[in-house]
C-alpha positions as protocol buffer text, in pm:
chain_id: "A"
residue {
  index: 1
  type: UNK
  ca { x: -14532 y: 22276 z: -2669 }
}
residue {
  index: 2
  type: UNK
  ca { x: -14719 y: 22596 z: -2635 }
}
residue {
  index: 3
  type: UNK
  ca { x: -14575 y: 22940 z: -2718 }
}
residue {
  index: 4
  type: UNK
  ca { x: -14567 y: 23013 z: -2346 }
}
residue {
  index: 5
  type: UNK
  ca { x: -14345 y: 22700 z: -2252 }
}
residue {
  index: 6
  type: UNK
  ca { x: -14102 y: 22788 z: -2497 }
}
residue {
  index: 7
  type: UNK
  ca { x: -14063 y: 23120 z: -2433 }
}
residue {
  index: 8
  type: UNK
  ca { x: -14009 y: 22993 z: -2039 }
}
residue {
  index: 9
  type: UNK
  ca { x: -13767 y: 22747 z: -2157 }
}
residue {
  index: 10
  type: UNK
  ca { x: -13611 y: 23039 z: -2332 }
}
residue {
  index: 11
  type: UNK
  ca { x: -13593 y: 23287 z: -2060 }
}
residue {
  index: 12
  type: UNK
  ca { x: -13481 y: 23013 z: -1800 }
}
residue {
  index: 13
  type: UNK
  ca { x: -13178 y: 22919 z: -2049 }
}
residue {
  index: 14
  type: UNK
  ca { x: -13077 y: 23275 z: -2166 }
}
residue {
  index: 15
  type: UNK
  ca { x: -13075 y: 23330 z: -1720 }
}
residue {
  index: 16
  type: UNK
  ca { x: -12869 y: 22988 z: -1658 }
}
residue {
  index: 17
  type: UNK
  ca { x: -12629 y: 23146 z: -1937 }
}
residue {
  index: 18
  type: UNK
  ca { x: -12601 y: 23463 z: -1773 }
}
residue {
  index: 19
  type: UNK
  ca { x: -12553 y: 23320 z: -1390 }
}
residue {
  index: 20
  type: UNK
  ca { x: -12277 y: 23099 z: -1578 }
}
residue {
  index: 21
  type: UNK
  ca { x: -12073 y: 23335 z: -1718 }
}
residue {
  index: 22
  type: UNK
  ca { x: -12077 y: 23619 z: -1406 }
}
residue {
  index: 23
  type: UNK
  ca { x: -12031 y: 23313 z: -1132 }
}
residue {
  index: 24
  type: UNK
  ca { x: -11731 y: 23127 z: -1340 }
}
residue {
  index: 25
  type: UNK
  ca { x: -11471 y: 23372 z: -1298 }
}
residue {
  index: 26
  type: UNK
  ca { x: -11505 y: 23484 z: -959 }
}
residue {
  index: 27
  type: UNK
  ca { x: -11515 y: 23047 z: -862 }
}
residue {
  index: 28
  type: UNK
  ca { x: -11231 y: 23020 z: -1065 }
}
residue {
  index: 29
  type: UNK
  ca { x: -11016 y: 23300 z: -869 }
}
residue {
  index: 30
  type: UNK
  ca { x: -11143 y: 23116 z: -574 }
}
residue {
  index: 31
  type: UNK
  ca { x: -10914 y: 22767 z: -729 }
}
residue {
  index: 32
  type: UNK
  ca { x: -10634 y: 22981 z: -847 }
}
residue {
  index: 33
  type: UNK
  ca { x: -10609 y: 23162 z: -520 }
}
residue {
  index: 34
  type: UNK
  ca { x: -10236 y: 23124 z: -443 }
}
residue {
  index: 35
  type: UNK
  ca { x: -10138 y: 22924 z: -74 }
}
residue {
  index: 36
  type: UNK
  ca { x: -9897 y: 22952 z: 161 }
}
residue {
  index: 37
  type: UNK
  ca { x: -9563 y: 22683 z: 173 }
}
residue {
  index: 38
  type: UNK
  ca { x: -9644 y: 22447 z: 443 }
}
residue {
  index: 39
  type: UNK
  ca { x: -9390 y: 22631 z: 666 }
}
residue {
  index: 40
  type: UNK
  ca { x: -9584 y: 22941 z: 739 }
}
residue {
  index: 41
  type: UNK
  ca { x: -9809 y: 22962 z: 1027 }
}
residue {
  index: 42
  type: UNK
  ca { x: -10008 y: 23205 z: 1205 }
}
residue {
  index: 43
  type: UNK
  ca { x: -9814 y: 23307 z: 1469 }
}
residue {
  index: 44
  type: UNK
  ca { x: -10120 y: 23260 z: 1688 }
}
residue {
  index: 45
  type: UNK
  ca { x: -10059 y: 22869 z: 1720 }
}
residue {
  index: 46
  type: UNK
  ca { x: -9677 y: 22911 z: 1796 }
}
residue {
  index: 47
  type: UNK
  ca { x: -9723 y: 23193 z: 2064 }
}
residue {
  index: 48
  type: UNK
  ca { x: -10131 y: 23303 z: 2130 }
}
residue {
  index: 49
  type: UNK
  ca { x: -9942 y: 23545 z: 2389 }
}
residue {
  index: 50
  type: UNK
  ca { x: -9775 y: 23777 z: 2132 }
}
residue {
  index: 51
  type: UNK
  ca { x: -10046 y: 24120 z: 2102 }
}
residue {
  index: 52
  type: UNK
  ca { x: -10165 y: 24159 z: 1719 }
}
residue {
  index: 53
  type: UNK
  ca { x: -10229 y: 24480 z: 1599 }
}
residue {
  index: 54
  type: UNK
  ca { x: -10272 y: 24470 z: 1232 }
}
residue {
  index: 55
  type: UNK
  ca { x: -10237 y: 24806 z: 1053 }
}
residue {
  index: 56
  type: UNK
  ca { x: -10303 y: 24700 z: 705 }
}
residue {
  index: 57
  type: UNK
  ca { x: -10599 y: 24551 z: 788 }
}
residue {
  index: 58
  type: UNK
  ca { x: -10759 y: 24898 z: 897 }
}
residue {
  index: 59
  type: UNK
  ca { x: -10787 y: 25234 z: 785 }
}
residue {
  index: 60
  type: UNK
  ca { x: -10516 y: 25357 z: 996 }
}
residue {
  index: 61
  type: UNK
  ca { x: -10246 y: 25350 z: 805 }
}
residue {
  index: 62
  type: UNK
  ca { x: -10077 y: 25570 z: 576 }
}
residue {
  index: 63
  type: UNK
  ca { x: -10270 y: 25471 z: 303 }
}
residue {
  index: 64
  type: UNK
  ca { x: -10577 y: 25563 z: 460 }
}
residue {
  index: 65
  type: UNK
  ca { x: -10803 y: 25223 z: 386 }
}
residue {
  index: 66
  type: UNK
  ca { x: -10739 y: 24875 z: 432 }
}
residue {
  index: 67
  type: UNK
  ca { x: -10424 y: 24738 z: 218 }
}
residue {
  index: 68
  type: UNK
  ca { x: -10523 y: 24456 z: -71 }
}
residue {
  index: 69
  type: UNK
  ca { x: -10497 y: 24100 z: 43 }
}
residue {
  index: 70
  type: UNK
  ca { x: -10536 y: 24186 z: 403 }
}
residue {
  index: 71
  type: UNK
  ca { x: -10843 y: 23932 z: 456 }
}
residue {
  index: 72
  type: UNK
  ca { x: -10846 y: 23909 z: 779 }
}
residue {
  index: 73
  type: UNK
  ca { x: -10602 y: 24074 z: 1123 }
}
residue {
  index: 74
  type: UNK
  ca { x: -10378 y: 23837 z: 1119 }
}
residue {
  index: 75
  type: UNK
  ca { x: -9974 y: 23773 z: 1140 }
}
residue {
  index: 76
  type: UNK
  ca { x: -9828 y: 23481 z: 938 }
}
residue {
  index: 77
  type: UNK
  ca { x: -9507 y: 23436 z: 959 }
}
residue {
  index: 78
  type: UNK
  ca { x: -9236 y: 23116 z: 831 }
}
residue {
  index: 79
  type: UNK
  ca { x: -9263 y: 22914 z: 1123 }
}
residue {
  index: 80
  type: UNK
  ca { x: -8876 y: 22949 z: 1179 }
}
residue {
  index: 81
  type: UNK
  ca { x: -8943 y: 23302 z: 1240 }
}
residue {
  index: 82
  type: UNK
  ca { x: -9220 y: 23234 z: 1446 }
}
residue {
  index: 83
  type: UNK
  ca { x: -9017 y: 23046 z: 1677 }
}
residue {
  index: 84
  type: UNK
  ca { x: -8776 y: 23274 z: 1705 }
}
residue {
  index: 85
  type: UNK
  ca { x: -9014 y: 23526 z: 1832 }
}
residue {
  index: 86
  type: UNK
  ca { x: -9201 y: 23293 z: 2091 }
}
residue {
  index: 87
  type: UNK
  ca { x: -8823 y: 23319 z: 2243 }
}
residue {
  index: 88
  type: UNK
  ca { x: -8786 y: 23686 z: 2238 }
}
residue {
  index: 89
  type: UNK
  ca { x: -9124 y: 23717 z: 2369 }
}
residue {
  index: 90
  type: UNK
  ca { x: -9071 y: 23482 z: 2698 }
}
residue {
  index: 91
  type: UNK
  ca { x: -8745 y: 23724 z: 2757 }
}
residue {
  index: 92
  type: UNK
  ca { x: -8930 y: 24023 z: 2790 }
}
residue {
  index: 93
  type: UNK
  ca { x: -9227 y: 23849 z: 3015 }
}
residue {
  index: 94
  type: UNK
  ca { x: -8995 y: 23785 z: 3280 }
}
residue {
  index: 95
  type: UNK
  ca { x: -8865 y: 24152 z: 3235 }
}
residue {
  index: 96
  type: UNK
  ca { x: -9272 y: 24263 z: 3203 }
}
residue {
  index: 97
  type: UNK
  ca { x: -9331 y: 24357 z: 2879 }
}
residue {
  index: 98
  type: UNK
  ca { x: -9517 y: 24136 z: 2579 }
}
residue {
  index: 99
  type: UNK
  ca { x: -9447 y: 24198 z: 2197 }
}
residue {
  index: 100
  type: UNK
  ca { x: -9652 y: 24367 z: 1979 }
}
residue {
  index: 101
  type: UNK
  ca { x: -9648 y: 24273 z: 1667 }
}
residue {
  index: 102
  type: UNK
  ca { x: -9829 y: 24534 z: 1360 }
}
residue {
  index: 103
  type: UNK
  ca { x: -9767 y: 24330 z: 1049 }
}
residue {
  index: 104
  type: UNK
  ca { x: -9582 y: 24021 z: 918 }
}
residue {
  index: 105
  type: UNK
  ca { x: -9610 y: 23887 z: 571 }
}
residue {
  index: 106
  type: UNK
  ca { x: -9735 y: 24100 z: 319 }
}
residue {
  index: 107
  type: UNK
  ca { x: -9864 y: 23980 z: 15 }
}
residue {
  index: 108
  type: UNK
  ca { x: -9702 y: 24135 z: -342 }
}
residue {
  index: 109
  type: UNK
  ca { x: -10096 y: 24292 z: -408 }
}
residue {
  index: 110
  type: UNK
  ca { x: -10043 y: 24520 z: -121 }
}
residue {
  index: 111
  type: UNK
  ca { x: -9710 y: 24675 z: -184 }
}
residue {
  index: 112
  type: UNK
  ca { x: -9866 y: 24689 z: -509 }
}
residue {
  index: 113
  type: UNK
  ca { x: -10110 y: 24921 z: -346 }
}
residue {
  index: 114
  type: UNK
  ca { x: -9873 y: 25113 z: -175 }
}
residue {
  index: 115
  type: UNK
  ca { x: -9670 y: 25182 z: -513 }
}
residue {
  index: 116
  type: UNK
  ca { x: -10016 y: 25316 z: -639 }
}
residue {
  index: 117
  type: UNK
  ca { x: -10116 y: 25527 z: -337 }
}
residue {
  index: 118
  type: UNK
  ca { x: -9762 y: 25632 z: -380 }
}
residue {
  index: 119
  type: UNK
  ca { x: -9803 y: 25744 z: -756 }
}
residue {
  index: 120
  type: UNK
  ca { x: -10087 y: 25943 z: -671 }
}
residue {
  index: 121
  type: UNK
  ca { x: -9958 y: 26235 z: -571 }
}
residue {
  index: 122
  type: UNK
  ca { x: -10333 y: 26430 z: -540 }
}
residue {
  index: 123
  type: UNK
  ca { x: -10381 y: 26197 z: -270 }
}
residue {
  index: 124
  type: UNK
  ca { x: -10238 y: 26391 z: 68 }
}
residue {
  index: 125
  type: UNK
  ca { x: -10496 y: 26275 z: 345 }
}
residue {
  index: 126
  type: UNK
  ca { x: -10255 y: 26053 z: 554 }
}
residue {
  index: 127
  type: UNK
  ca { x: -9978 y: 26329 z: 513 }
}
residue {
  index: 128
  type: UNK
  ca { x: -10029 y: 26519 z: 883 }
}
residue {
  index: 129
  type: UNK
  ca { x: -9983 y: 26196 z: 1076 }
}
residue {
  index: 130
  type: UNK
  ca { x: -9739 y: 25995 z: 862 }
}
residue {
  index: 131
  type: UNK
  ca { x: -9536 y: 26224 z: 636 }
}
residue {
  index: 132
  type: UNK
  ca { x: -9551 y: 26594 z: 730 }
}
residue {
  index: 133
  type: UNK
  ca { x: -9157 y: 26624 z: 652 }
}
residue {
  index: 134
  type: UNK
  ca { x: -9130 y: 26488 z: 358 }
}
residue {
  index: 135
  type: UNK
  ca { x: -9280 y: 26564 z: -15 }
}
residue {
  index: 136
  type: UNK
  ca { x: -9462 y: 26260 z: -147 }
}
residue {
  index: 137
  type: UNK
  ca { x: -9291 y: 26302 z: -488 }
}
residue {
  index: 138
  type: UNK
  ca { x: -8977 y: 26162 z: -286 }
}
residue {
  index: 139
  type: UNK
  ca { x: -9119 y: 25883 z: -140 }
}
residue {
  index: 140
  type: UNK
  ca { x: -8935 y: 25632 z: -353 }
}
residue {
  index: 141
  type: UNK
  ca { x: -8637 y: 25825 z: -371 }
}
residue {
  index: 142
  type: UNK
  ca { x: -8585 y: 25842 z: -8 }
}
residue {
  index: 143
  type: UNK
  ca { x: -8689 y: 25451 z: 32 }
}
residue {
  index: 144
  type: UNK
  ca { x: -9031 y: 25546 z: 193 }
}
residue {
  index: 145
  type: UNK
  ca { x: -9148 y: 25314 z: -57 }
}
residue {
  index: 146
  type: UNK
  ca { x: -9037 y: 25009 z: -285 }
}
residue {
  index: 147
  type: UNK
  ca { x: -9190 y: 24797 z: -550 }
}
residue {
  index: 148
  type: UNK
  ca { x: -9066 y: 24510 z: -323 }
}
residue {
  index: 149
  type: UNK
  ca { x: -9053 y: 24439 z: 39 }
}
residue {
  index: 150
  type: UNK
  ca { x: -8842 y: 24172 z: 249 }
}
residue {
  index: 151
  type: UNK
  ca { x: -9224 y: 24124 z: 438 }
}
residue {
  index: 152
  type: UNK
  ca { x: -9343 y: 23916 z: 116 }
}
residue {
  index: 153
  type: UNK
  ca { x: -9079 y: 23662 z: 155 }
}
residue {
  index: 154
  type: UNK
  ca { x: -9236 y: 23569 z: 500 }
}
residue {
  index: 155
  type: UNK
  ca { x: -8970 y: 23656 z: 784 }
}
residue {
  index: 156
  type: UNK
  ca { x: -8987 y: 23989 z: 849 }
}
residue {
  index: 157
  type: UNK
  ca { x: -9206 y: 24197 z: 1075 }
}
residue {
  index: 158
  type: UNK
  ca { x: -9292 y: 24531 z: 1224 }
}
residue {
  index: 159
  type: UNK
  ca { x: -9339 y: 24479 z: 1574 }
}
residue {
  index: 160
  type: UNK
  ca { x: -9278 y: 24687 z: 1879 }
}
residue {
  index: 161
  type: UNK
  ca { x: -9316 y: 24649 z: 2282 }
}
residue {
  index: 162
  type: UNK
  ca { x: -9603 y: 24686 z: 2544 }
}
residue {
  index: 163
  type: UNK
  ca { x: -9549 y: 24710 z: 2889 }
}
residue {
  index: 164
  type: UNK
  ca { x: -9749 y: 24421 z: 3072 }
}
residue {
  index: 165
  type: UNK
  ca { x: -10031 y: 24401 z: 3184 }
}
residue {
  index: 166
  type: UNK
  ca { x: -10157 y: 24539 z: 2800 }
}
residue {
  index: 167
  type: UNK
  ca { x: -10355 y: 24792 z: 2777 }
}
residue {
  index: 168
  type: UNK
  ca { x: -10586 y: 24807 z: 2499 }
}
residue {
  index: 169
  type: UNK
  ca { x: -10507 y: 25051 z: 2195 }
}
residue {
  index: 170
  type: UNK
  ca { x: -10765 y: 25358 z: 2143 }
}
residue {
  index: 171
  type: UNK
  ca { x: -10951 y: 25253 z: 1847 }
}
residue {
  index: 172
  type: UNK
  ca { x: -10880 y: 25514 z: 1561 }
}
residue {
  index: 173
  type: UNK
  ca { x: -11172 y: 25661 z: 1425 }
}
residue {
  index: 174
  type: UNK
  ca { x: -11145 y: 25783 z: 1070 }
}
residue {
  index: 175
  type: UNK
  ca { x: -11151 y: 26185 z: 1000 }
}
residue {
  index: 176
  type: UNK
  ca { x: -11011 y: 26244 z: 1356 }
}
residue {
  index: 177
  type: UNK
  ca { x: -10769 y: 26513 z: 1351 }
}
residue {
  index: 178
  type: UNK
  ca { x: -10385 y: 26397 z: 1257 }
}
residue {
  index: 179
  type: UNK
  ca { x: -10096 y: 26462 z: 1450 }
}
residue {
  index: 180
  type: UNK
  ca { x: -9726 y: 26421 z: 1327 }
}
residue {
  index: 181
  type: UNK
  ca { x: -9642 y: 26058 z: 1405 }
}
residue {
  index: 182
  type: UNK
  ca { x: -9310 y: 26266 z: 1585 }
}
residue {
  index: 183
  type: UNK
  ca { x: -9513 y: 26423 z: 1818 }
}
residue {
  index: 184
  type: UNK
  ca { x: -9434 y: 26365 z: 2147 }
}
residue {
  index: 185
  type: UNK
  ca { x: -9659 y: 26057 z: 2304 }
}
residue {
  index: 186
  type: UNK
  ca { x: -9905 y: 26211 z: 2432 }
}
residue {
  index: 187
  type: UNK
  ca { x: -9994 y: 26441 z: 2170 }
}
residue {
  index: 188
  type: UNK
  ca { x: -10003 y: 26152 z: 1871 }
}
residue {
  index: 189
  type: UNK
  ca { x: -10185 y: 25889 z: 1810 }
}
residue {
  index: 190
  type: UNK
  ca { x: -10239 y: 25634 z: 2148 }
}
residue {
  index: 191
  type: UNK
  ca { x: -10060 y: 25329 z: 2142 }
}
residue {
  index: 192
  type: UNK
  ca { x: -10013 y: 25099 z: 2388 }
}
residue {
  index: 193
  type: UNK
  ca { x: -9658 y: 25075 z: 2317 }
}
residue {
  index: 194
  type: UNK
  ca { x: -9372 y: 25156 z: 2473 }
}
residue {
  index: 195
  type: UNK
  ca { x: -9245 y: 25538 z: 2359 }
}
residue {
  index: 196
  type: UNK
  ca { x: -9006 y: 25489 z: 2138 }
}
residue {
  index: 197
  type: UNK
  ca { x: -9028 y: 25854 z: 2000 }
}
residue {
  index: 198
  type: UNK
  ca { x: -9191 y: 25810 z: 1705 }
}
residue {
  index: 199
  type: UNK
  ca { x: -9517 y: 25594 z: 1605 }
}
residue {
  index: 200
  type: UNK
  ca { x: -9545 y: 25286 z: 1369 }
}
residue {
  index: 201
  type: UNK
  ca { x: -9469 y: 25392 z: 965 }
}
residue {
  index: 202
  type: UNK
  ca { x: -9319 y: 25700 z: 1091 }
}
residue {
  index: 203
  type: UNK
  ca { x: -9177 y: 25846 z: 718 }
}
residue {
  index: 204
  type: UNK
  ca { x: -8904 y: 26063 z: 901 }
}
residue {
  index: 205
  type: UNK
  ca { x: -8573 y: 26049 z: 1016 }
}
residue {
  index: 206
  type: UNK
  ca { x: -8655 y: 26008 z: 1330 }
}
residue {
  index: 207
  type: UNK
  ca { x: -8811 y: 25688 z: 1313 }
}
residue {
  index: 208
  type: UNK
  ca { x: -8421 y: 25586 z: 1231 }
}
residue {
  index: 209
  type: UNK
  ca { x: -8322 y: 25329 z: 1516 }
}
residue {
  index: 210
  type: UNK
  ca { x: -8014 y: 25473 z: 1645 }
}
residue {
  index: 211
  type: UNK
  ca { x: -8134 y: 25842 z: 1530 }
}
residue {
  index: 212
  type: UNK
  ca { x: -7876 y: 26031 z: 1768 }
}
residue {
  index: 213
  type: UNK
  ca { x: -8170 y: 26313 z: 1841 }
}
residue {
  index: 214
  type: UNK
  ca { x: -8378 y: 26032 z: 2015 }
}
residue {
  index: 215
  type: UNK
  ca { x: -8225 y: 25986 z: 2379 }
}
residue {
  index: 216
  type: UNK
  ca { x: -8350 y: 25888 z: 2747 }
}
residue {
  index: 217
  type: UNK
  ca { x: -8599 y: 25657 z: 2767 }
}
residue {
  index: 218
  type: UNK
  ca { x: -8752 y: 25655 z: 2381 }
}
residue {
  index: 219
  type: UNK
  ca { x: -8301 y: 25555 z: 2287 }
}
residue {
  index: 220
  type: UNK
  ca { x: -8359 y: 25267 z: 2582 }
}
residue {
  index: 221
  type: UNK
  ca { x: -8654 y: 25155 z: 2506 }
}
residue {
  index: 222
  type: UNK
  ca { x: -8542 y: 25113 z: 2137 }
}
residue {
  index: 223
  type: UNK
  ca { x: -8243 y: 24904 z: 2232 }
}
residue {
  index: 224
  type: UNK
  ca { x: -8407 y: 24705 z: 2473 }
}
residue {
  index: 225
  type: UNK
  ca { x: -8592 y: 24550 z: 2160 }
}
residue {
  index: 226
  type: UNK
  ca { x: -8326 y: 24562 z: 1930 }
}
residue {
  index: 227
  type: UNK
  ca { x: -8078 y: 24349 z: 2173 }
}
residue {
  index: 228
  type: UNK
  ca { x: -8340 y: 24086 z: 2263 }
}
residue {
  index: 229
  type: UNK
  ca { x: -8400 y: 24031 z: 1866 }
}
residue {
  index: 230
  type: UNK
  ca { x: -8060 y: 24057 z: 1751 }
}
residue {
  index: 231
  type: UNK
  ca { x: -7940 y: 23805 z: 1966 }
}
residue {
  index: 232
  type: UNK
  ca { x: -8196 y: 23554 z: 1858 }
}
residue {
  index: 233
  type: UNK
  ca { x: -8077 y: 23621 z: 1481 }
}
residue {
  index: 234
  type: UNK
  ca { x: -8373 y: 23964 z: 1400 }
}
residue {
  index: 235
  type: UNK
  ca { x: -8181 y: 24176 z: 1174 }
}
residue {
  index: 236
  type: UNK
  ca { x: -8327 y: 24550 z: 1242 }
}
residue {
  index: 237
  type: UNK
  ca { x: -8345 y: 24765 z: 913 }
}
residue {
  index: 238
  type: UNK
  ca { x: -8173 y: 25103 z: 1027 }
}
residue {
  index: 239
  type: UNK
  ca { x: -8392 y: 25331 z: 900 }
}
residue {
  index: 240
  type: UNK
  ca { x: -8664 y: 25204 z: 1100 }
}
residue {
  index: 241
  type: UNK
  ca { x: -8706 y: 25100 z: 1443 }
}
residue {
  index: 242
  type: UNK
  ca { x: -8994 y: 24856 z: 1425 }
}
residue {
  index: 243
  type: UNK
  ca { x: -8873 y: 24637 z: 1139 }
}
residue {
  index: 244
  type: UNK
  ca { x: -8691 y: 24320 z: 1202 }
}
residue {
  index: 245
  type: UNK
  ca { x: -8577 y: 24013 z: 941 }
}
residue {
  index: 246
  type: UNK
  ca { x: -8551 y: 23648 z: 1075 }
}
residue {
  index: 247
  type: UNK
  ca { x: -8230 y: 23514 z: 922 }
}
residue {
  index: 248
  type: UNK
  ca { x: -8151 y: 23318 z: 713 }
}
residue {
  index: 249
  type: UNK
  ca { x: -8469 y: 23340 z: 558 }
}
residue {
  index: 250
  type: UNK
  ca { x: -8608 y: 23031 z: 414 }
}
residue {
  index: 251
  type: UNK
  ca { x: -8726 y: 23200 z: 109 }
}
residue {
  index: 252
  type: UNK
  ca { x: -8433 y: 23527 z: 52 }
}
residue {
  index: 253
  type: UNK
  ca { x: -8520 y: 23556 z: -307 }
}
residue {
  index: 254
  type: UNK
  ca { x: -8902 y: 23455 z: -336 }
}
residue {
  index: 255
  type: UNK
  ca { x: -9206 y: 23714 z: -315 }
}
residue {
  index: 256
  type: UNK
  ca { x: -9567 y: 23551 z: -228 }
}
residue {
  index: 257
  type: UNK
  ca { x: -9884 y: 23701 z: -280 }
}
residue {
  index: 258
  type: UNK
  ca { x: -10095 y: 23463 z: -90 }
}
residue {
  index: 259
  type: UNK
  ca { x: -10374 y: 23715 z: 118 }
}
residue {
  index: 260
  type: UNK
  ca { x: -10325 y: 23741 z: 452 }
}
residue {
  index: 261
  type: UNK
  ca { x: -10610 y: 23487 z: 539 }
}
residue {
  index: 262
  type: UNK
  ca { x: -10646 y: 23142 z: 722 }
}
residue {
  index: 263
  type: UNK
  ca { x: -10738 y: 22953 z: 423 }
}
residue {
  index: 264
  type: UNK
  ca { x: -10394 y: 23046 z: 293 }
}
residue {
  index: 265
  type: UNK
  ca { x: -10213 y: 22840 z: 456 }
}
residue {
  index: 266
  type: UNK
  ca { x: -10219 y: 22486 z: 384 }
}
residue {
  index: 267
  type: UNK
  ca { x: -10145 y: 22347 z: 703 }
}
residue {
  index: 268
  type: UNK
  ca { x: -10372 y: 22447 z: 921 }
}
């Protein structure tokens, strides 16, 4: 064997070691990637009808970029939960509205993110549009934020109304100017919704459901969603108007991480 070969043979093995060792662990996060239960589903294949607008997924949130484990816009959901909103949503067809649905489960990663974004306290860019009231040093305090959420355990959602036929949303373009997510409708940011007098992730008072200072057609609007839920078993979380629990959950004390991705679930 010349010197040349064997300097080859050296280069090509030293190369195969390299590719080995900066390939392995990013195929073996690919096995150890955890999956859903076979009772979650997208909520696609129980009701295609049901408008998806999936904060987390974009920049517009109060976070200001796309949440970990958000792999792709879509809402999974238990499949009892699911169900339970294909019947709310063929009760408010017939009255001419369609739900609208801006997140569903959410992985532990992501609130992990949020408890980082909220521990930053430098970091003030989403503050004009989601927090102007309130002093991001009291975001846990005040229950803004939590190093657990009832979304991870797969039956809760943020969701709102949409008068039929939908109108697409505006698409948010990032370093647009920010108005207080209080601001009357037509001042904050468009949403196809319904008004109901604050926008989604609203960190004020206001965005409390039965908020006594929200009246008329916002209050109406409010409990028009809040009866059809409730009586379909939704419990609404009073300090915000958008967030609803299927119960009895099918999994009250477990917290997934599984990213919000098709491949997560194992039965489909």
């Amino acid at each position: 064997m010349t010197r040349l070969s064997t300097a080859v043979r050296g280069l090509v093995t030293t190369l195969a070691t390299v590719l080995a060792v900066t390939t392995a662990p990013s195929i073996a996060q690919a096995k150890n990637e955890p999956k859903a239960p076979k009772d979650f589903v997208a909520l696609r294949t129980v009701d295609p009808t049901i408008v998806q607008e999936m904060r987390y997924f974009t920049p517009h949130n109060f976070v200001g970029e796309r949440i970990d484990g958000y792999r792709q816009p879509l809402c999974i959901l238990t499949r009892s939960a699911a169900e339970a909103l294909h019947k709310a949503q063929g009760q408010l067809s017939r009255k001419g509205y369609t739900l609208k649905v801006y997140d569903c489960y959410r992985p532990q990663r992501a609130v992990d993110h949020f408890v980082r974004w909220a521990e930053d306290l430098d970091d003030q860019a989403t503050k004009d549009e989601f927090y102007p009231n309130v002093d991001k040093t009291r975001l846990f305090v005040d229950g803004y934020i939590a190093e657990k959420s009832g979304h991870s355990r797969g039956s809760t959602m943020d969701l709102t109304i949409v008068r039929l036929p939908a109108k697409p949303t505006k698409p948010y373009v990032p370093g647009q100017r920010l108005v207080p997510c209080y601001a009357p409708q037509g001042e904050r940011f468009p949403d196809n919704s319904v008004d109901m007098g604050t926008g989604f992730d609203c960190f004020d008072t206001l965005s409390h459901t039965l908020d006594p200072r929200v009246q008329g057609e916002q209050r109406a609007n409010r409990l028009l969603l809040k009866s059809i839920l409730e009586a379909l078993g939704f419990v609404n979380l009073a300090e915000e108007w958008w967030h609803y629990t299927y119960k009895p959950e099918p999994y009250p004390d477990t917290y997934f991480d599984f990213p919000v991705s098709r491949k997560s679930l194992t039965s489909q």
